[in-house]
C-alpha positions as CSV (number, residue, x, y, z in Angstrom):
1,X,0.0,0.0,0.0
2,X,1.3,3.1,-1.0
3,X,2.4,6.2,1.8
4,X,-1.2,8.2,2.1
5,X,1.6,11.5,2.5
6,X,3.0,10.7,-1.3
7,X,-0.4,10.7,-3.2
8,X,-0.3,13.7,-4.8
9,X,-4.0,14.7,-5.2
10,X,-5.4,15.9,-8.8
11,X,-9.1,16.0,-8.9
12,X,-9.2,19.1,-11.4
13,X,-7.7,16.9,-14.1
14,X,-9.3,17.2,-17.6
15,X,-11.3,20.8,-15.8
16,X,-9.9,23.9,-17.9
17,X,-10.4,27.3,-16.3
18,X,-9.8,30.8,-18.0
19,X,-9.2,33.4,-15.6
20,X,-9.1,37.4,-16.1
21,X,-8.0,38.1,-12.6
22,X,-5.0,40.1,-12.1
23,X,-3.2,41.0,-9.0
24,X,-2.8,38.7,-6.3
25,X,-5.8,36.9,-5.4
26,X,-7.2,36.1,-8.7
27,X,-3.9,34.6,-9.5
28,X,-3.1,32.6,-6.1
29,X,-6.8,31.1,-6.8
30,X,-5.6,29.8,-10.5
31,X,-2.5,28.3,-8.5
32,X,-4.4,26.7,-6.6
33,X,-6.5,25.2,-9.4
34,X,-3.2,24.7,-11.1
35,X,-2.3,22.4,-8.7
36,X,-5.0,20.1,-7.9
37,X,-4.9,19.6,-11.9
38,X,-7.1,22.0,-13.6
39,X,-5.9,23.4,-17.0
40,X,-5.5,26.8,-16.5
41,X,-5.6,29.6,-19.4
42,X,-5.2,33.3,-17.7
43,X,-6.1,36.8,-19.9
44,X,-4.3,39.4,-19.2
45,X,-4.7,43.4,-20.7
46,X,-2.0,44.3,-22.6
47,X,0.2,45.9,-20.5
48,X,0.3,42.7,-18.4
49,X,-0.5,41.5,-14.7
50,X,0.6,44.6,-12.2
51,X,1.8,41.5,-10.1
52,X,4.6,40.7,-12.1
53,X,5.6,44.4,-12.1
54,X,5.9,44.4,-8.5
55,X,7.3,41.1,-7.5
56,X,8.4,39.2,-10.3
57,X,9.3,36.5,-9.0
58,X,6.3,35.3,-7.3
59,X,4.5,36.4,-10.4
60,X,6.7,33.7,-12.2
61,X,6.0,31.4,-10.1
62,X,2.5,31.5,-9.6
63,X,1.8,31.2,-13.4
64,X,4.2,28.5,-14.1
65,X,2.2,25.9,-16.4
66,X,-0.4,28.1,-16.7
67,X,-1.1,29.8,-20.2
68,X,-1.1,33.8,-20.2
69,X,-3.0,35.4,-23.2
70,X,-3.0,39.0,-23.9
71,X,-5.9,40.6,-25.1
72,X,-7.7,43.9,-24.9
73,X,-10.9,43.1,-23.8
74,X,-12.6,46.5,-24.5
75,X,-11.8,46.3,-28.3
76,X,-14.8,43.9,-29.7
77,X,-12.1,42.3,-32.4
78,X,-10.2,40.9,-29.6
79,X,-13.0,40.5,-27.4
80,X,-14.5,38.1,-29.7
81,X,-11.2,35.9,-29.3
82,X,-12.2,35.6,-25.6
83,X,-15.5,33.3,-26.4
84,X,-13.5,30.4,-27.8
85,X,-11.9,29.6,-24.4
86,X,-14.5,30.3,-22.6
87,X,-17.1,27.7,-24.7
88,X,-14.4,25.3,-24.4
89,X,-14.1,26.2,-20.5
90,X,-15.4,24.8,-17.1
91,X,-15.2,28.0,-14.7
92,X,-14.2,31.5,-15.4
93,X,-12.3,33.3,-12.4
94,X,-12.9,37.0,-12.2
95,X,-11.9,40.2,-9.9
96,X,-13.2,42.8,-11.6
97,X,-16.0,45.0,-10.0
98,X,-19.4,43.6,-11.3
99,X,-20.1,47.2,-13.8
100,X,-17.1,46.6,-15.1
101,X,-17.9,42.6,-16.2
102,X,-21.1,44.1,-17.7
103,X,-19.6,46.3,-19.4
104,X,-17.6,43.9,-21.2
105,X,-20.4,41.6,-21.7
106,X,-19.3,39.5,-19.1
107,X,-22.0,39.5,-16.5
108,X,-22.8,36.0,-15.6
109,X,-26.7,36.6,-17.3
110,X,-25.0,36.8,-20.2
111,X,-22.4,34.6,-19.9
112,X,-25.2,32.0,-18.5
113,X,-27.5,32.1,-22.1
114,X,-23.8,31.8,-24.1
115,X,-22.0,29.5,-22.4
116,X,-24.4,27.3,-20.1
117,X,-22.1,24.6,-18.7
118,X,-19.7,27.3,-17.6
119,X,-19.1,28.0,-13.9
120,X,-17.7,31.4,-12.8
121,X,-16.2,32.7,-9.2
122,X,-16.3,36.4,-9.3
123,X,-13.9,37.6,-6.8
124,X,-15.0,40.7,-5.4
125,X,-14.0,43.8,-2.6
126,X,-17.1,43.8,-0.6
127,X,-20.4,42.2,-0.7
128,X,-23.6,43.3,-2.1
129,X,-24.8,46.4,-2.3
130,X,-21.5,47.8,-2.1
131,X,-20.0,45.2,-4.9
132,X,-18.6,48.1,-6.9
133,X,-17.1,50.0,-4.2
134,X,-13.2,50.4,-4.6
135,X,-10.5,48.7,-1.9
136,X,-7.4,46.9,-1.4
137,X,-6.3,44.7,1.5
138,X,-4.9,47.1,3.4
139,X,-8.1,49.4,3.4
140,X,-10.0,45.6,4.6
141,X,-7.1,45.1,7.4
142,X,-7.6,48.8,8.6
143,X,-11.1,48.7,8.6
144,X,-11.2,45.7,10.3
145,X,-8.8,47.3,12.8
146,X,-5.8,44.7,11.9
147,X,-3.3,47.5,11.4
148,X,-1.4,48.5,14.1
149,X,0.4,51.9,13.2
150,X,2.2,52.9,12.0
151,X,3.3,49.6,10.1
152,X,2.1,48.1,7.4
153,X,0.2,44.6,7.4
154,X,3.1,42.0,6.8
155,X,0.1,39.1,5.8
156,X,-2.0,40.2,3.5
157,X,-5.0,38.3,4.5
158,X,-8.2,39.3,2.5
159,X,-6.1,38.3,-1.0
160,X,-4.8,35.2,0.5
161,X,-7.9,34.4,2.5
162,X,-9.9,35.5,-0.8
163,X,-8.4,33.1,-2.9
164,X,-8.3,30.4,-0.7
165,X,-12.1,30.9,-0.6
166,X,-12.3,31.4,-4.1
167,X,-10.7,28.4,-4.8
168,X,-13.3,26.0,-2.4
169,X,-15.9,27.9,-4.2
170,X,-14.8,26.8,-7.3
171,X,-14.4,23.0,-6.3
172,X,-18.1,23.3,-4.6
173,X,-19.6,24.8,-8.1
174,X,-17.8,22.3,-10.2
175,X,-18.8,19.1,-8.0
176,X,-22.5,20.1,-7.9
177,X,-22.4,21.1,-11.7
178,X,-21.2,17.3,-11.9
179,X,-24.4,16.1,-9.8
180,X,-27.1,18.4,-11.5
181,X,-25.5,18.6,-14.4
182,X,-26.5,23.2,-13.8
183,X,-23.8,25.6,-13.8
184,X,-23.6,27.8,-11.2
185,X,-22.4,31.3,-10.2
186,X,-20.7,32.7,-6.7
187,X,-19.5,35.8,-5.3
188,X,-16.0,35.9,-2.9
189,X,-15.9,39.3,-1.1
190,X,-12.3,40.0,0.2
191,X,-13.6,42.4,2.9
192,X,-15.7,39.2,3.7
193,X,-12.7,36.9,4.0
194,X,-10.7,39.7,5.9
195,X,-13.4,40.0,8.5
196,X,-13.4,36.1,9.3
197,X,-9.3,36.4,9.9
198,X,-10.7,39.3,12.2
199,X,-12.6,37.0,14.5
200,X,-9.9,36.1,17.1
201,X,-9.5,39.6,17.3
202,X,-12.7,40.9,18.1
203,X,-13.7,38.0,20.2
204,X,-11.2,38.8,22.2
205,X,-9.0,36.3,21.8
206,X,-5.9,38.2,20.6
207,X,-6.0,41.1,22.4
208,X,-3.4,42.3,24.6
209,X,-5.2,40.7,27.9
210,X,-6.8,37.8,25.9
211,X,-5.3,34.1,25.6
212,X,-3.6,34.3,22.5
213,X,-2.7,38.3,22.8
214,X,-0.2,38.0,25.8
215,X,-2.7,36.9,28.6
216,X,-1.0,33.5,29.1
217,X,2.4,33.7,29.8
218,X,2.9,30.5,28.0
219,X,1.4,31.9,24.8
220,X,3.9,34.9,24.7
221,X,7.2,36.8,23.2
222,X,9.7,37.3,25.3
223,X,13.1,39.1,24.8
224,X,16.3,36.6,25.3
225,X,19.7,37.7,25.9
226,X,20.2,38.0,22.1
227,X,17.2,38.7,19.8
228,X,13.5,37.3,20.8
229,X,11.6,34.5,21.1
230,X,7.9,32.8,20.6
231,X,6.9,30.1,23.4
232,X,3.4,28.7,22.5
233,X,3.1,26.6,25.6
234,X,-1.0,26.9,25.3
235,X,-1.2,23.1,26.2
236,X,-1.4,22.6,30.1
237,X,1.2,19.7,29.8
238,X,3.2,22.3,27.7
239,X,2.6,25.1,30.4
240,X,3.9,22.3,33.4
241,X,7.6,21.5,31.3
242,X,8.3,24.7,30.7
243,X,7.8,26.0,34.1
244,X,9.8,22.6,35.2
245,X,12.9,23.0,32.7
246,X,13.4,26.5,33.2
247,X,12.9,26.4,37.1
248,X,11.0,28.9,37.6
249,X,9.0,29.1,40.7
250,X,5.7,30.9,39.1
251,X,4.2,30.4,35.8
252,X,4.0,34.2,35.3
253,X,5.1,36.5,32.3
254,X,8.0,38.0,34.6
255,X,9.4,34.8,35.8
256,X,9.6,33.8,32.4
257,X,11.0,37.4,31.2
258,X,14.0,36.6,33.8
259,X,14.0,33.5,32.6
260,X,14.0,34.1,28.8
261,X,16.9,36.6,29.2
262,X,19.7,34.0,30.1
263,X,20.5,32.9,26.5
264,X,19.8,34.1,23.3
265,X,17.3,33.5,21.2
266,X,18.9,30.8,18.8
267,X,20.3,28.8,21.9
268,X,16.1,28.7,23.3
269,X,15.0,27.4,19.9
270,X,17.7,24.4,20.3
271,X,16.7,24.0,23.6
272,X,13.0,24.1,23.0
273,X,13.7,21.3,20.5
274,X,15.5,19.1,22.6
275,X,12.4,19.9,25.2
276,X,9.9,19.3,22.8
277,X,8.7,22.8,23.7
278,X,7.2,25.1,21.1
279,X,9.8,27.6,21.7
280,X,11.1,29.4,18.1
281,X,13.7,32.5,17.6
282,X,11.7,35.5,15.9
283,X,12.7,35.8,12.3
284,X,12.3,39.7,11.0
């Protein structure tokens, strides 16, 4: 019997998807299709994918085997070549705003009566009504009130989090298109998928005072002698070695603090490994 961890899972095979989605989430989504074996066929305008202008490598990367048309999709002549792929497709991926798809001819009524075995994802900013109002991740993140000034977000989480969704949306249309042989049509919002990354946040949770904000001292970063570290000693049996192993007479943040401070960072990481303690050096 074959190791379950080297099956390399590709239920997409024989699928082909044409995506116009540009940027980052529209593109991580067709990587993800990519890779669980879907054909993937992307249309960019003609002055290309702002992605690959402003990280080219992970622009190369995310479209490897994935074929990148050019066309201009607001001249009719090369408008027109955009049906071909998409009667010989099985989802369409989008990000544009919804009045801009019309305009094209690309709402999903009309793509529907043309194309009816053809699924779409329309990636969107925010939900319904306000599906054409304008925003970005960070405009999600700070609304949500992920930002904490004045840096910028490291994780972009809406794109990320919006594709990931994008992508289940897609295998969910596809499967049930496969059982009532009816195409279907969904909506991601990225203020959507920003808000659910939110949650821990407003529920408390990682807030300065909450569990997972610096409330446990075992779920905490402390500064070592050199550098800083992450202990994620949630786990009561966790909590108990680590007070055990570093001595420590209370399990509170300054005991640990004191404790923290006697090495460096990369010498706790080692140690939390021979401890089997989640212990880690901070990487910047």
């Amino acid at each position: 019997m074959p190791d379950p961890s080297s099956i390399e899972l590709k239920p997409l095979v024989g699928l082909k998807i044409v995506s116009l989605a540009i940027n980052l989430p529209g593109p991580f989504a067709a990587s993800r299709l990519r890779d669980l074996g879907a054909t993937v066929t992307k249309v960019e305008p003609p002055d290309g994918d702002p992605l690959a202008r402003g990280c080219a490598e992970w622009y190369r990367a995310l479209h490897e085997n994935v074929t990148v048309v050019r066309l201009d999709l607001k001249v009719s002549a090369e408008r027109a070549r955009l049906n071909p792929l998409l009667a010989d497709a099985d989802l369409l991926l989008t990000s544009s705003r919804p009045a801009a798809l019309e305009r094209l001819g690309l709402s999903w009524a009309e793509l529907h009566r043309q194309f009816p075995r053809l699924c779409q994802v329309a990636i969107i900013g925010h939900a319904p009504p306000a599906e054409n109002q304008p925003g970005h991740d960070l405009t999600y993140q700070a609304t949500l009130g992920l930002v904490e000034l004045p840096d910028m977000p490291r994780a972009l989480i809406a794109d990320l989090g919006g594709a990931e969704e994008a992508v289940s949306m897609a295998a969910s249309l596809l499967f049930s298109r496969e059982r009532s042989g009816a195409a279907g049509f969904a909506q991601v919002s990225l203020a959507e998928a920003a808000s659910r990354f939110a949650l821990p946040y407003q529920h408390g949770l990682t807030r300065a005072s909450g569990l997972l904000g610096g409330g446990w001292p075992g779920y905490n970063l402390y500064q070592a002698m050199a550098g800083w570290v992450a202990v994620a000693a949630l786990e009561p049996h966790f909590a108990e070695r680590l007070k055990v192993e570093l001595a420590v007479e209370t399990f509170s943040s300054e005991a640990l603090a004191a404790a923290f401070k006697r090495r460096s960072a990369a010498e706790w990481e080692t140690w939390g490994a021979e401890h089997d303690l989640p212990i880690v050096a901070v990487r910047e």
